[in-house]
MMTF fields as JSON, N, C-alpha, C and O atoms, coordinates in Angstrom:
{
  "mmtfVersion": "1.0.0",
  "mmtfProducer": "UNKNOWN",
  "numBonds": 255,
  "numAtoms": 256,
  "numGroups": 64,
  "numChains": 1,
  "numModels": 1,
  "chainsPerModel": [1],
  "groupsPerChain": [64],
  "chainIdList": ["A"],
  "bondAtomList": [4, 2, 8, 6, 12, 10, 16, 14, 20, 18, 24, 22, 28, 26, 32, 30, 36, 34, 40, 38, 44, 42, 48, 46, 52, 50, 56, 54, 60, 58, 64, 62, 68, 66, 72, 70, 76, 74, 80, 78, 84, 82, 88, 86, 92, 90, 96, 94, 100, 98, 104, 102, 108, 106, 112, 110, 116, 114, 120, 118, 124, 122, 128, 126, 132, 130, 136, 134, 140, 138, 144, 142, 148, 146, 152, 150, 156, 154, 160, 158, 164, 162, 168, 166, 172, 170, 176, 174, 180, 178, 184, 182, 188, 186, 192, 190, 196, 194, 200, 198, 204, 202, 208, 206, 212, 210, 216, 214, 220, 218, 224, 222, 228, 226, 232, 230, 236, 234, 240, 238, 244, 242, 248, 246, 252, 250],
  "bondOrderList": [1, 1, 1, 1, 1, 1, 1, 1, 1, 1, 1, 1, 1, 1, 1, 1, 1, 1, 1, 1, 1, 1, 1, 1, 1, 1, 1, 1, 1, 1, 1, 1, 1, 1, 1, 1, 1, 1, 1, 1, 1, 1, 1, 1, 1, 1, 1, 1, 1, 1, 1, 1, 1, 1, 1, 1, 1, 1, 1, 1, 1, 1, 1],
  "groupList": [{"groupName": "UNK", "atomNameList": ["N", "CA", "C", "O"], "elementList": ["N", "C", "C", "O"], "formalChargeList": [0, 0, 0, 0], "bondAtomList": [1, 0, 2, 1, 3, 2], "bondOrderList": [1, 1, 2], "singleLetterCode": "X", "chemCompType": "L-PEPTIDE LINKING"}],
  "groupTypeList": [0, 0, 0, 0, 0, 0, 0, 0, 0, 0, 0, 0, 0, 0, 0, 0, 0, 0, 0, 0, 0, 0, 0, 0, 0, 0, 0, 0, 0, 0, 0, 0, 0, 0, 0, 0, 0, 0, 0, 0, 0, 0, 0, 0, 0, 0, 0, 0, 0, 0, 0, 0, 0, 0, 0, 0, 0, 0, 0, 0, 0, 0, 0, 0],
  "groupIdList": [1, 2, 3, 4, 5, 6, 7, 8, 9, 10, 11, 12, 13, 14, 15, 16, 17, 18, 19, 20, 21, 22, 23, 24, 25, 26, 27, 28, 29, 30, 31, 32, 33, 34, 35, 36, 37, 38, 39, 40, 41, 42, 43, 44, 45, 46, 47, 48, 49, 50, 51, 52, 53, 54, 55, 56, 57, 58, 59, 60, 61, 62, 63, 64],
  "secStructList": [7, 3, 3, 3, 4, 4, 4, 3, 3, 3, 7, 2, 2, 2, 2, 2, 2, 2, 2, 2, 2, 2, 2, 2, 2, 2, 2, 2, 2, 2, 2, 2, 2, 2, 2, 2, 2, 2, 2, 2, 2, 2, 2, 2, 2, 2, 2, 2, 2, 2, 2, 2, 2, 2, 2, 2, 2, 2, 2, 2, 2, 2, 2, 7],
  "xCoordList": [0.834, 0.0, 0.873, 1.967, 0.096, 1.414, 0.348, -0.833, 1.223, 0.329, 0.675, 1.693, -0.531, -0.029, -0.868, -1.977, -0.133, -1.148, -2.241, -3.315, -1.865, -3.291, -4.326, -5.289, -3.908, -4.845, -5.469, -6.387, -4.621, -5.094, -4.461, -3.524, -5.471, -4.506, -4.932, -6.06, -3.974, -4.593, -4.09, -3.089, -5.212, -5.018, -5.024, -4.783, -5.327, -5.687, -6.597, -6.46, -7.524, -9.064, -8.635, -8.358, -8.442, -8.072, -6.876, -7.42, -6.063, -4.64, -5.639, -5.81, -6.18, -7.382, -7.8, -7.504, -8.927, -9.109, -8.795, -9.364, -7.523, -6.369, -6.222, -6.618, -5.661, -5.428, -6.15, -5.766, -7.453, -8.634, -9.125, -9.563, -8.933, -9.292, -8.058, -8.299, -6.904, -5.768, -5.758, -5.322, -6.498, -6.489, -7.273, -6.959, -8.886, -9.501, -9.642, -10.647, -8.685, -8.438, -7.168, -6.926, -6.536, -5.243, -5.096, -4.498, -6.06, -6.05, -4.381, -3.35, -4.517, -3.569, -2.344, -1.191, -2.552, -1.534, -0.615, 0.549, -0.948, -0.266, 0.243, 1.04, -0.174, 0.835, 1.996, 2.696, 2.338, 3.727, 4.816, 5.922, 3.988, 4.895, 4.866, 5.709, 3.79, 3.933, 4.773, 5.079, 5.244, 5.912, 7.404, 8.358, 7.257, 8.888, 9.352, 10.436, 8.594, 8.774, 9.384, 10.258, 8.176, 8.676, 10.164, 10.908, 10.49, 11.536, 12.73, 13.515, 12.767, 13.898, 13.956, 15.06, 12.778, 12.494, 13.712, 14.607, 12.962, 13.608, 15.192, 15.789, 15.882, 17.051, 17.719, 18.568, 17.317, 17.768, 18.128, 19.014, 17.321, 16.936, 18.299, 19.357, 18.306, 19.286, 20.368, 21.056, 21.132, 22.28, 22.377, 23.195, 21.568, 21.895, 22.44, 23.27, 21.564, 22.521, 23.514, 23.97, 24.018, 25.421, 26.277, 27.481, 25.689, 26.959, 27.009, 28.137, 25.599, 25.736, 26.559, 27.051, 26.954, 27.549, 29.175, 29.963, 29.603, 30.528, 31.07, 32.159, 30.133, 31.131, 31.963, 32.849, 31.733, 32.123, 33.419, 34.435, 33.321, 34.916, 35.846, 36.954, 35.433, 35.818, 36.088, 37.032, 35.586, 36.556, 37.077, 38.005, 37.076, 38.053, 39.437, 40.325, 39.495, 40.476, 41.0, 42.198, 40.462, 40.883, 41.36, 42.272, 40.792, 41.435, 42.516, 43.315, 43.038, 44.142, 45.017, 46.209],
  "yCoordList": [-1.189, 0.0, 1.244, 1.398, 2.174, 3.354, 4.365, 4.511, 5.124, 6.588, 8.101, 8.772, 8.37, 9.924, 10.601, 10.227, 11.924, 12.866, 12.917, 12.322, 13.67, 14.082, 13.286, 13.72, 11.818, 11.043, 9.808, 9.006, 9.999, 8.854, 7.121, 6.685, 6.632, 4.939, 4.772, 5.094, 4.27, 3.934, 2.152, 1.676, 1.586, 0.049, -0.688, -0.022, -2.122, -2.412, -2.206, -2.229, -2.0, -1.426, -0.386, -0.478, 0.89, 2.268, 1.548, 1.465, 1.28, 1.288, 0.846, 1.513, -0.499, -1.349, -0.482, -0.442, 0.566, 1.391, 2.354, 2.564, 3.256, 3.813, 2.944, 3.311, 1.898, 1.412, 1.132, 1.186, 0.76, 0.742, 2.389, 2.518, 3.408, 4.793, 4.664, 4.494, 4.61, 4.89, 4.227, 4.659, 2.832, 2.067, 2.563, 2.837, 3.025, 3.726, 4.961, 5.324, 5.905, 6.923, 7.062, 7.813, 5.842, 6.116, 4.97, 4.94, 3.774, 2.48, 1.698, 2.304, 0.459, -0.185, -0.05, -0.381, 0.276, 0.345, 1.157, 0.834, 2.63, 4.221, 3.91, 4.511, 3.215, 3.119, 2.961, 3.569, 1.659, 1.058, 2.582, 2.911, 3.29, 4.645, 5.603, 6.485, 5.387, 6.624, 6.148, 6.985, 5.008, 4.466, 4.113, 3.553, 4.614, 4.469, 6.221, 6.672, 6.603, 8.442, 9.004, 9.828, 7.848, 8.71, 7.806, 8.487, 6.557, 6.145, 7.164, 7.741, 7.298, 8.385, 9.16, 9.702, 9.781, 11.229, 11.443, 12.22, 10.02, 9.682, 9.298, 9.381, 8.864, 8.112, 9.673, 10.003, 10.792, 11.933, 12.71, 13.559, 12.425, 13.701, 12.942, 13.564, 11.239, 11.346, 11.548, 12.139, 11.158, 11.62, 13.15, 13.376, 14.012, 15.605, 15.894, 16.714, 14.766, 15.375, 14.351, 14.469, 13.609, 12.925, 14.066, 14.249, 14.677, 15.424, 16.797, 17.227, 17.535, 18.367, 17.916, 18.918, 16.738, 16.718, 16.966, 17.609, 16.24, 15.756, 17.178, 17.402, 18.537, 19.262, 20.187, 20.744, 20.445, 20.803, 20.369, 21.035, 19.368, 18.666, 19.229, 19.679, 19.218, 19.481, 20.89, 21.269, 21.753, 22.998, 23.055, 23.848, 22.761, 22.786, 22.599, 23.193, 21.623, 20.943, 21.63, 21.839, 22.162, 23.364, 24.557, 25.123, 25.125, 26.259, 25.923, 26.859, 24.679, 24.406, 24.233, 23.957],
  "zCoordList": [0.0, 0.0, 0.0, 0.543, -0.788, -0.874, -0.258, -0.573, 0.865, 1.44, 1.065, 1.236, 0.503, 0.663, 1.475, 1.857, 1.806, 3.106, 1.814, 1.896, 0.643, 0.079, -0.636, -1.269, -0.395, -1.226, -0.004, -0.181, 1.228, 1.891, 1.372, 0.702, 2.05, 1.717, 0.049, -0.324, -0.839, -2.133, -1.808, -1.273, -2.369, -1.978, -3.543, -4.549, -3.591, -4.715, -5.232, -6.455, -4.901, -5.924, -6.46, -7.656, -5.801, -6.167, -7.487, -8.588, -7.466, -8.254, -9.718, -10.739, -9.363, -10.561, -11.573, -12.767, -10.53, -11.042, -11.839, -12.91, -11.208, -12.132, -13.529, -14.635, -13.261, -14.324, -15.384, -16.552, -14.9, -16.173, -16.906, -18.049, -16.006, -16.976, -17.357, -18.552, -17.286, -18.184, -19.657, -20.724, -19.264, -20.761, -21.308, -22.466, -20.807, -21.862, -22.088, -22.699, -21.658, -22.155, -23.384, -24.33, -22.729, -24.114, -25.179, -26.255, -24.318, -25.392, -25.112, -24.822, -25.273, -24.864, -26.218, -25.941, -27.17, -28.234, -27.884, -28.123, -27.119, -26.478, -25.15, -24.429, -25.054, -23.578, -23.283, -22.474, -24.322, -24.238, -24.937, -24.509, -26.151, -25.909, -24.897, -24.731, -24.173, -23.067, -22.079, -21.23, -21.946, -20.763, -21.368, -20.827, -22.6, -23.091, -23.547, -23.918, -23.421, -23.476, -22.078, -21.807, -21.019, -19.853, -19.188, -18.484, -19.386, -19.238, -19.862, -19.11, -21.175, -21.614, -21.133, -21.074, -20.427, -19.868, -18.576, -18.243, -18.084, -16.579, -16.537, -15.463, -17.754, -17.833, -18.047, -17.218, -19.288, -19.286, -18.198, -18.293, -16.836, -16.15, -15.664, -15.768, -14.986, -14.142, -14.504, -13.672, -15.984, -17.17, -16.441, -15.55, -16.871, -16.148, -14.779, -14.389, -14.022, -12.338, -12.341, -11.204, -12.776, -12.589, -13.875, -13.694, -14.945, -15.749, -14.422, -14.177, -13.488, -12.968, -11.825, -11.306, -11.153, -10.084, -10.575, -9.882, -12.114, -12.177, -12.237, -11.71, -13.072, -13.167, -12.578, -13.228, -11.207, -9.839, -9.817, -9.621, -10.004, -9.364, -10.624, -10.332, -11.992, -13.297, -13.098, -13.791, -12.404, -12.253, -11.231, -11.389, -10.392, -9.319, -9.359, -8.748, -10.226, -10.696, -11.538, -11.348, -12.596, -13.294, -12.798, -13.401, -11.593, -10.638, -10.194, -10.197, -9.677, -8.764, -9.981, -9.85]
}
């Protein structure tokens, strides 16, 4: 079970649910791209804070 303050307990019915307006709002053919859009999305974002951590050290190193 996952909790949030603003939604309260969501259990398995609730999730069921979710899941059945999602299919018929986008149809099962769109999904498998919406869930490979937001994977890249997600693989991009973390690519950015490992190039933003790295480049700290990348000038520092350059100053000294």
């Amino acid at each position: 079970m996952l909790a949030l303050k603003f939604l309260g307990m969501i259990g398995a019915p609730q999730i069921i649910l979710i899941i059945a307006v999602v299919l018929l709002l986008f149809g099962g053919r769109k999904i498998p791209e919406l869930m490979k859009g937001l994977g890249s999305g997600i693989k991009e974002f973390k690519n950015a804070t490992k190039e933003d951590k790295e480049t700290p050290k990348v000038e520092k190193e350059k100053e000294s």
